[in-house]
VEXDREN-2710 file (C-alpha; in Angstrom, 1 decimal):
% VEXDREN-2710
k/r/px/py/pz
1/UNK/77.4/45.7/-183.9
2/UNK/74.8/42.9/-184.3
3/UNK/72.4/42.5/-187.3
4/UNK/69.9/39.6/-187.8
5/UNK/69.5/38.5/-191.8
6/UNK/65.7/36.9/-192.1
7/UNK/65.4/34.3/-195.3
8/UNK/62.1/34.9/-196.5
9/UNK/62.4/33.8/-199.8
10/UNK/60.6/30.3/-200.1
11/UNK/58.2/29.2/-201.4
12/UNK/56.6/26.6/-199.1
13/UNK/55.4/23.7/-201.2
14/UNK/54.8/21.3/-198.5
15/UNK/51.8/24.0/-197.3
16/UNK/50.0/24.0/-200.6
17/UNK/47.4/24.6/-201.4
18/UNK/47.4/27.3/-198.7
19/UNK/50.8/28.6/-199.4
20/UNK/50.9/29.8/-202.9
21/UNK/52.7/31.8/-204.8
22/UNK/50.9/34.9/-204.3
23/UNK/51.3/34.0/-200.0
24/UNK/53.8/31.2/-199.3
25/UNK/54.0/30.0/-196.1
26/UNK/56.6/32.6/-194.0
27/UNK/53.4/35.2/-194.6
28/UNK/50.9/33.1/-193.0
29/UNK/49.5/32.9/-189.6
30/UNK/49.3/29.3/-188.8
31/UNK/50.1/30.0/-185.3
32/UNK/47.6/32.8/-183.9
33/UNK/47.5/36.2/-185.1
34/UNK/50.8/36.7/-186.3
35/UNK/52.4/35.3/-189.1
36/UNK/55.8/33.6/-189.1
37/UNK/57.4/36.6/-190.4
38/UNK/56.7/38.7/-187.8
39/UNK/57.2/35.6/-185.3
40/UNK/60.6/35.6/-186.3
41/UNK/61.1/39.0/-186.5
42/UNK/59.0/39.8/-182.8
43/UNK/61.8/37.4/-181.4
44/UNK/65.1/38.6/-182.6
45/UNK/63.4/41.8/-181.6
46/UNK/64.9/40.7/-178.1
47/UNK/68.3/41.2/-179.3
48/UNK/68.6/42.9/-181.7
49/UNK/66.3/46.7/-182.8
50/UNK/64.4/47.0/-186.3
51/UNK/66.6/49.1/-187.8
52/UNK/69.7/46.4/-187.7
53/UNK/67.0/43.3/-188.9
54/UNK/67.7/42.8/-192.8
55/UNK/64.9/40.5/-194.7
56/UNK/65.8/38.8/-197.9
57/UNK/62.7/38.1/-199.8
58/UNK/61.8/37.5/-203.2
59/UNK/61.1/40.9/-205.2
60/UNK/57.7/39.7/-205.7
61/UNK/57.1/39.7/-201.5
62/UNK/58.8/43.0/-200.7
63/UNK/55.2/44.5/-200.4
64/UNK/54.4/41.4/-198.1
65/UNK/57.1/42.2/-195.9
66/UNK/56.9/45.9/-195.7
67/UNK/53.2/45.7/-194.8
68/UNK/54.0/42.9/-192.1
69/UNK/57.1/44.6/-190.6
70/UNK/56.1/48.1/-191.1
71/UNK/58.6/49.3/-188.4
72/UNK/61.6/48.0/-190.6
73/UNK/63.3/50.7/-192.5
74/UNK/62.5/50.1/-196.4
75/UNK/66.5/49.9/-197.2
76/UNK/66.6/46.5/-195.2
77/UNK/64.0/44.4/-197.3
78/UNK/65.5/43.8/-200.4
79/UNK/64.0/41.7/-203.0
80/UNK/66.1/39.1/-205.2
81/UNK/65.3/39.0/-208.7
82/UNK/66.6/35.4/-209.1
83/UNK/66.4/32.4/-206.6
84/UNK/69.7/31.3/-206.5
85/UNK/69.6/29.3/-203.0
86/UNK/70.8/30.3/-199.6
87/UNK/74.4/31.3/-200.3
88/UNK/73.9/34.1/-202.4
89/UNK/71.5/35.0/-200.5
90/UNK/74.2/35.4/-197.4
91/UNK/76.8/36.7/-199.4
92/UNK/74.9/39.7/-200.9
93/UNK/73.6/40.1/-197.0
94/UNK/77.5/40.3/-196.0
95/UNK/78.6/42.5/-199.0
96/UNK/75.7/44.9/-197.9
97/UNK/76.8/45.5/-194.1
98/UNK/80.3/45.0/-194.6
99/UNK/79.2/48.8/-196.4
100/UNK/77.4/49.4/-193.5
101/UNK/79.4/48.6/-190.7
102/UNK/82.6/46.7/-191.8
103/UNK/82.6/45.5/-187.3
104/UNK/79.2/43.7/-188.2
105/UNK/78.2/39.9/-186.8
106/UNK/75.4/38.6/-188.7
107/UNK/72.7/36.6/-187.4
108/UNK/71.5/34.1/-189.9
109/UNK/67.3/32.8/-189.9
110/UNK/65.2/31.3/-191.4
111/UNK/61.5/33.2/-191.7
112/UNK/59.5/29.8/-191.1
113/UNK/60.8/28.3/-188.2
114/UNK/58.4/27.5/-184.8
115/UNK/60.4/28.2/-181.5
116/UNK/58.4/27.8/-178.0
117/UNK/60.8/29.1/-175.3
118/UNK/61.8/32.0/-176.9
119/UNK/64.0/33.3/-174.0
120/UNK/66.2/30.1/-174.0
121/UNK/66.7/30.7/-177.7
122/UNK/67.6/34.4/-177.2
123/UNK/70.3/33.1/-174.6
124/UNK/71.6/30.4/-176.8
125/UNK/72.2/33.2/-179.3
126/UNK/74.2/35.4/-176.8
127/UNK/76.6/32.3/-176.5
128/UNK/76.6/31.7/-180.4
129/UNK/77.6/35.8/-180.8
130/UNK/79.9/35.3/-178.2
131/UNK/81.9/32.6/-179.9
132/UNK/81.7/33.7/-183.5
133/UNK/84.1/36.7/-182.0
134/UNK/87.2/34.2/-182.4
135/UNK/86.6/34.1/-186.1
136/UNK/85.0/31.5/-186.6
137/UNK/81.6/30.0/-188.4
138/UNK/79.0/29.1/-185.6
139/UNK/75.6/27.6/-186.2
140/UNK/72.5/26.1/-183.7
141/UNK/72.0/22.7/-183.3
142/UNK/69.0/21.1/-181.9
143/UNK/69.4/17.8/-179.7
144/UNK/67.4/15.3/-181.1
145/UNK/64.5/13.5/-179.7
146/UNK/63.7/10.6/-182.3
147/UNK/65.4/9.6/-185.8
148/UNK/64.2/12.2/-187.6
149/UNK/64.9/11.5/-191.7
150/UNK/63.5/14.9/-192.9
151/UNK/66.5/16.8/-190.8
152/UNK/70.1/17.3/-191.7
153/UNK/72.5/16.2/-189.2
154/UNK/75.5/17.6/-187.0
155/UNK/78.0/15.4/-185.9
156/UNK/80.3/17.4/-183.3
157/UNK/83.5/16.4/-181.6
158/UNK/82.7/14.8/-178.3
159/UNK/86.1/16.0/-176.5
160/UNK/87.0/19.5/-175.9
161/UNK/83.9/21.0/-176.0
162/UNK/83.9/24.5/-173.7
163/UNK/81.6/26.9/-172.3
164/UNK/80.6/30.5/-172.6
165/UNK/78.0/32.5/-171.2
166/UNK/76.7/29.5/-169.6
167/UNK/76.4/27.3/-172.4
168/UNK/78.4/24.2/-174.0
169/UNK/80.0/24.9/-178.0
170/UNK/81.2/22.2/-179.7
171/UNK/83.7/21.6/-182.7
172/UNK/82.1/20.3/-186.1
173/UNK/83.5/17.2/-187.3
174/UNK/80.7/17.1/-190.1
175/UNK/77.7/17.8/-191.9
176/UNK/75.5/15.1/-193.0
177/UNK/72.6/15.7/-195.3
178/UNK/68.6/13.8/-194.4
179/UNK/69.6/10.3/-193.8
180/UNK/67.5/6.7/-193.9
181/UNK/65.6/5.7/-191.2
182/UNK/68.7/3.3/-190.2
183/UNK/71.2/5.8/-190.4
184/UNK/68.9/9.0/-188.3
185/UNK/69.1/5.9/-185.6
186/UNK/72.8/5.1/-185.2
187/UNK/72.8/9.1/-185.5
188/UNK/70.5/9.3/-182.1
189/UNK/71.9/6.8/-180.6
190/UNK/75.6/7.6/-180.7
191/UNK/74.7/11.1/-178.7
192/UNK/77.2/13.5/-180.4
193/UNK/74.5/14.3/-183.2
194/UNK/72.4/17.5/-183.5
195/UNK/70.1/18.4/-186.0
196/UNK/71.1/21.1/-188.7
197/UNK/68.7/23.9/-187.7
198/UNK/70.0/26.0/-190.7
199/UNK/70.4/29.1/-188.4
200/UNK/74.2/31.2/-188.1
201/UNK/76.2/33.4/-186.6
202/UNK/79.6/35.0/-187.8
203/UNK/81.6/38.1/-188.2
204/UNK/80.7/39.6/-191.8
205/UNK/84.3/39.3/-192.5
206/UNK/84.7/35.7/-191.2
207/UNK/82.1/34.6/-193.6
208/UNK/83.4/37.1/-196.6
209/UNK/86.9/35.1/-196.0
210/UNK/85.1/32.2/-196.6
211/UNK/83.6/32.6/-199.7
212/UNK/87.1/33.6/-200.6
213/UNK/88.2/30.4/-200.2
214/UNK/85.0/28.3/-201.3
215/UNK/83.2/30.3/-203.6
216/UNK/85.1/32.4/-206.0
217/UNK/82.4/33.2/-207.9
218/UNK/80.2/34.5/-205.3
219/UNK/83.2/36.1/-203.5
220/UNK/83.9/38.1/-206.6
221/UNK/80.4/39.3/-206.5
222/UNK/80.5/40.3/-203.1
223/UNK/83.8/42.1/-203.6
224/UNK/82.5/44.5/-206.8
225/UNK/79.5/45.6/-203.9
226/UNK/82.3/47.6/-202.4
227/UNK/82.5/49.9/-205.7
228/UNK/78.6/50.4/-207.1
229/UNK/75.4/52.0/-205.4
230/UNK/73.6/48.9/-203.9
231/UNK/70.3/50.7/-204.6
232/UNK/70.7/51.3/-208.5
233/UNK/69.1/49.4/-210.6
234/UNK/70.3/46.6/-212.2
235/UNK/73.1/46.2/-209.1
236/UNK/71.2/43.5/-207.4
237/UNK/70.3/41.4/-210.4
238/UNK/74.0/41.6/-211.7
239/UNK/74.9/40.5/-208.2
240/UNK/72.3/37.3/-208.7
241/UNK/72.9/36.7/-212.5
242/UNK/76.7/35.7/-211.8
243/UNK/76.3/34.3/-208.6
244/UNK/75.7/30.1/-208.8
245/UNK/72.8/28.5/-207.4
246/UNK/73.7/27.1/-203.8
247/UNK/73.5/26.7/-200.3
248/UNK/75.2/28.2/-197.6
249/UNK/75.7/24.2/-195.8
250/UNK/76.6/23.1/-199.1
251/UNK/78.9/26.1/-200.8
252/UNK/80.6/27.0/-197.5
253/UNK/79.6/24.9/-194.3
254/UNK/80.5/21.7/-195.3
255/UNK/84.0/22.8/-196.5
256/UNK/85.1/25.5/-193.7
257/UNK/87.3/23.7/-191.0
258/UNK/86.5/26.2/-188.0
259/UNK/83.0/25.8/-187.4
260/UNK/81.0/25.7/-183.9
261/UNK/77.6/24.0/-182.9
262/UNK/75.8/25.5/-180.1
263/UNK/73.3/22.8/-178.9
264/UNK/69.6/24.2/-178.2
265/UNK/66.7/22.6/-176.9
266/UNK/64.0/25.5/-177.1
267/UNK/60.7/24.1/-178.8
268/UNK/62.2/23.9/-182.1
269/UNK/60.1/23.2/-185.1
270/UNK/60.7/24.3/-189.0
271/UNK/56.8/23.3/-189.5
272/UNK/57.5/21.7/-193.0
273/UNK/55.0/20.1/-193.3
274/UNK/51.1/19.5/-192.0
275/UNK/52.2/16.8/-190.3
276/UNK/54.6/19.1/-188.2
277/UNK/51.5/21.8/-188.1
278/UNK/49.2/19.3/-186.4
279/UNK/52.2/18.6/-183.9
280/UNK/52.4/21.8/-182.5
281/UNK/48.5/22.8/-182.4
282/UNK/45.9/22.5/-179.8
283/UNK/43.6/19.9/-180.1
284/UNK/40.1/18.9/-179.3
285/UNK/39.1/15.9/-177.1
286/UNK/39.4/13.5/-180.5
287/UNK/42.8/14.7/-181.3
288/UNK/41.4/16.7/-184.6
289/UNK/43.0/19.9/-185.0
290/UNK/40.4/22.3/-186.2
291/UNK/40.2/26.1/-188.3
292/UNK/37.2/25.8/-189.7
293/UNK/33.5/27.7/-189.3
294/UNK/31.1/24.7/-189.4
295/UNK/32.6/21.4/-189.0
296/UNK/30.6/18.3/-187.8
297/UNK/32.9/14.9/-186.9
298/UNK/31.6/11.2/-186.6
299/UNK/34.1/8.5/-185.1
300/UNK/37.0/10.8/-186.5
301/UNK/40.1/10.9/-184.9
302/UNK/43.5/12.9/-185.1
303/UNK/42.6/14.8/-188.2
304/UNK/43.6/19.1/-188.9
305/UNK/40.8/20.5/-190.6
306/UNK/41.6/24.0/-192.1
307/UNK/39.0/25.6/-194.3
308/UNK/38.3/29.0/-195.7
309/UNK/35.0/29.3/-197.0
310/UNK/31.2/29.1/-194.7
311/UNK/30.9/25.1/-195.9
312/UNK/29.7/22.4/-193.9
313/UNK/32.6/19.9/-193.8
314/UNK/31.7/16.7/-192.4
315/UNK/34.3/13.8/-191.1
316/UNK/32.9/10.2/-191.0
317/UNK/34.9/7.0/-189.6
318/UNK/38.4/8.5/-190.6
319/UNK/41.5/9.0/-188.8
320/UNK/45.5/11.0/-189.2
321/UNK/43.9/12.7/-192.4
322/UNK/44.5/16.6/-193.6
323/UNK/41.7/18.1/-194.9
324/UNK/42.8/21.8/-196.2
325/UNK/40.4/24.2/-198.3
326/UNK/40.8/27.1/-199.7
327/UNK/39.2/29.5/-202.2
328/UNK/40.8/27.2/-205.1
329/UNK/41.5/23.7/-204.0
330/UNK/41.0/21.3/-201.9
331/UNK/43.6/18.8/-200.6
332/UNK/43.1/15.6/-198.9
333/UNK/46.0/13.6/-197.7
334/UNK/47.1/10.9/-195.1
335/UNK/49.3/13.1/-192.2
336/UNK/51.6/10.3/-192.8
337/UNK/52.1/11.3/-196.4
338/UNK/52.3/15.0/-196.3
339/UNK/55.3/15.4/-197.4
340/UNK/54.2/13.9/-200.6
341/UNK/52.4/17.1/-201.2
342/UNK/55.3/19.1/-202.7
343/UNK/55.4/15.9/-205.6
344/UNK/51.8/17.5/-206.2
345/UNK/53.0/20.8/-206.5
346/UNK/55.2/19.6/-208.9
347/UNK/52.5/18.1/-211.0
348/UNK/50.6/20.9/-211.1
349/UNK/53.5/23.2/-212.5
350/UNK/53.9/20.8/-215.6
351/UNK/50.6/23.0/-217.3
352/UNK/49.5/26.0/-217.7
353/UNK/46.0/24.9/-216.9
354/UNK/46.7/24.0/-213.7
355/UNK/49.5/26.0/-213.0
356/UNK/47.0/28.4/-212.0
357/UNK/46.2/26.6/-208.8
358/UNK/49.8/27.5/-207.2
END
C-alpha cells in the first residue's frame, strides 16, 4: 500500500523571530487559516487516508502535531530525540513500515513547502508511484523559471526519457548542490535542469537496499528495528544515537545509480524565506503585503508588515523592507537580505541572554 512520511522536524531560522523554538515555521499559518502542517497533510489527504500519513517531528512538537492533525492515529507521529538530518529520519520511517506492511511505497515531504495547483501535484505523484514500482529511487523536480542560487539542482538525461500515466520521467545523471549566480544560469539555460524539490517516492525495500549499500551504519539500525518493540523506550533514541548525521540527497541520492525525476510545474514554493513569503501573498495597491491591526504607510512601497500586538506601526519613504513583530522582538530587514536572518539566529544562540529570544 501507499504511505506519505511528513518531515516536520525543522526549525525554520530563516522565519525568525516568528518561528521559534517553541512554534517553528511548519506550525504556522502564514497562508490563511491553516498552518503548513496541516496544508501538507490536507493535500496528501487526496491520495493517501490518515491512518497511512506518518509525521516525523521533533519530540518536543509531538503535542503540536497531534493537536494540528488530530485525525492521525497517535502511533504515526513519532518524535526524534536527536536531530540527526534527513536520512535517519527516512530510514527509521522505512524500518517502521517495512514492520507494518513489508509491500509499502513511501511517499517522502517536506512539512513546509507552498504548492498552488494541488491536483496537478496529486497527478504528478500517481506517475512518481507508478515508476518507483520498477525498483527504483524517484523524486520531483520542479522546472525552473529563473537562476535560482538558494535551490539544489537536477540534471537529468535528455534522451530516453518515457511516459507513464500521462507524464514524462527522466534518468538522473546528477545532483548538484545551491550553485553561483553564473552556474544556476548555464543550469537554466541548458534546459535539462530541474530544481531539487527534496520530495520522494520508493518501495520501502528499494530504499532499505540502499542504505545497504551507502549507509551501513544507518542500515544496521534499520535492520535491529525488525527484532525490538518500536514503542519501548529508549528504542528510538538507540535508533538516533548510532545513526550519523546526514541527508537523504547526500547519504543516499547522490550515490544511487537508478534514480528518476518526475518534472512538475504546480505552484511550487519551499517559502524559505520572507522574501519567498511576500512572493506568494496578496498585496495592496502599493505592493506592501500586510498582517497587521493598525498600520498607517507614507510613500512606502513593496514592504510585508506582520505584527502581533494592537501597535500603531507607521511606514515613511521606504521600500522592499520586512517589518515582522512579535511578542519578543522585532526584526527589520531589506527583502533582499532575508536570508541573512538565519546569521542572526546564529548570533543570538552564542548567549544565554539572548538565547531567550529564539
Amino acid at each position: 500500500m501507499l504511505h506519505a512520511v511528513i518531515m516536520a522536524g525543522g526549525s525554520g531560522t530563516r522565519f525568525w523571530p516568528k518561528s521559534t523554538k517553541k512554534t517553528p515555521k511548519q506550525f504556522l499559518n502564514l497562508f490563511g487559516e491553516e498552518t503548513m502542517l496541516q496544508m501538507t497533510a490536507e493535500r496528501i489527504k487526496k491520495l493517501i487516508p490518515a491512518e497511512r500519513i506518518l509525521v516525523i517531528t521533533n519530540d518536543r512538537y509531538e503535542g503540536l502535531v497531534q493537536e494540528q492533525l488530530p485525525d492521525l492515529p497517535e502511533e504515526n507521529i513519532v518524535g526524534e530525540p536527536i536531530a540527526r538530518d534527513t536520512a535517519p529520519c527516512v530510514a527509521f520511517a522505512a524500518g517502521l513500515l517495512r514492520k507494518r506492511d513489508p509491500e509499502a511505497t513511501m511517499i517522502v515531504l517536506p512539512a513546509d513547502h507552498y504548492i498552488e495547483k494541488e491536483d496537478r501535484f496529486v497527478d504528478i505523484l500517481e506517475t512518481a508511484t507508478a515508476k518507483a514500482e520498477d525498483d527504483c529511487l524517484v523524486t520531483i523536480g520542479i522546472k525552473p523559471d529563473r537562476p535560482e542560487t538558494g535551490y539544489g539542482y537536477i540534471e537529468f538525461e535528455e534522451a530516453g526519457g518515457n511516459t507513464l500515466k500521462g507524464r514524462e520521467v527522466r534518468k538522473v545523471r546528477k545532483f548538484t548542490e545551491k550553485p553561483d549566480e553564473e552556474t544556476a544560469k548555464k543550469f537554466v539555460d541548458a534546459g535539462n535542469y530541474l530544481w531539487n524539490s527534496g520530495m520522494f517516492i520508493w518501495k520501502v525495500e528499494t530504499v532499505i537496499d540502499q542504505f545497504e549499500q551507502h549507509q551501513l551504519e544507518i542500515f544496521a539500525q534499520i535492520e535491529k528495528l525488525d527484532s525490538v518493540d518500536i514503542d519501548a523506550p529508549g528504542t528510538l533514541l538507540n535508533f538516533y544515537q548510532n545513526c550519523p548525521a546526514i541527508s537523504i540527497d547526500y547519504g543516499i541520492m547522490e550515490h544511487a545509480s537508478s534514480v528518476y525525476v518526475v518534472p512538475g510545474e504546480f505552484g511550487w514554493n519551499d517559502v524559505g524565506s520572507w522574501t519567498a513569503l511576500y512572493g506568494l501573498r496578496s498585496k495592496d495597491e502599493n505592493g506592501n503585503v500586510v498582517q497587521a491591526k493598525n498600520l498607517r504607510t507614507e510613500q512606502a512601497i513593496n514592504n510585508l508588515v506582520q505584527t502581533q500586538s494592537d501597535k500603531m506601526v507607521a511606514l515613511v519613504g521606504v521600500e522592499n523592507l520586512a517589518v515582522v513583530e512579535t511578542e519578543d522582538a522585532i526584526l527589520v530587514c531589506n527583502l533582499d537580505k532575508a536570508q541573512g536572518v538565519k546569521q542572526i539566529v546564529n548570533a543570538l544562540k552564542e548567549s544565554e541572554e539572548t538565547e531567550r529570544f529564539l
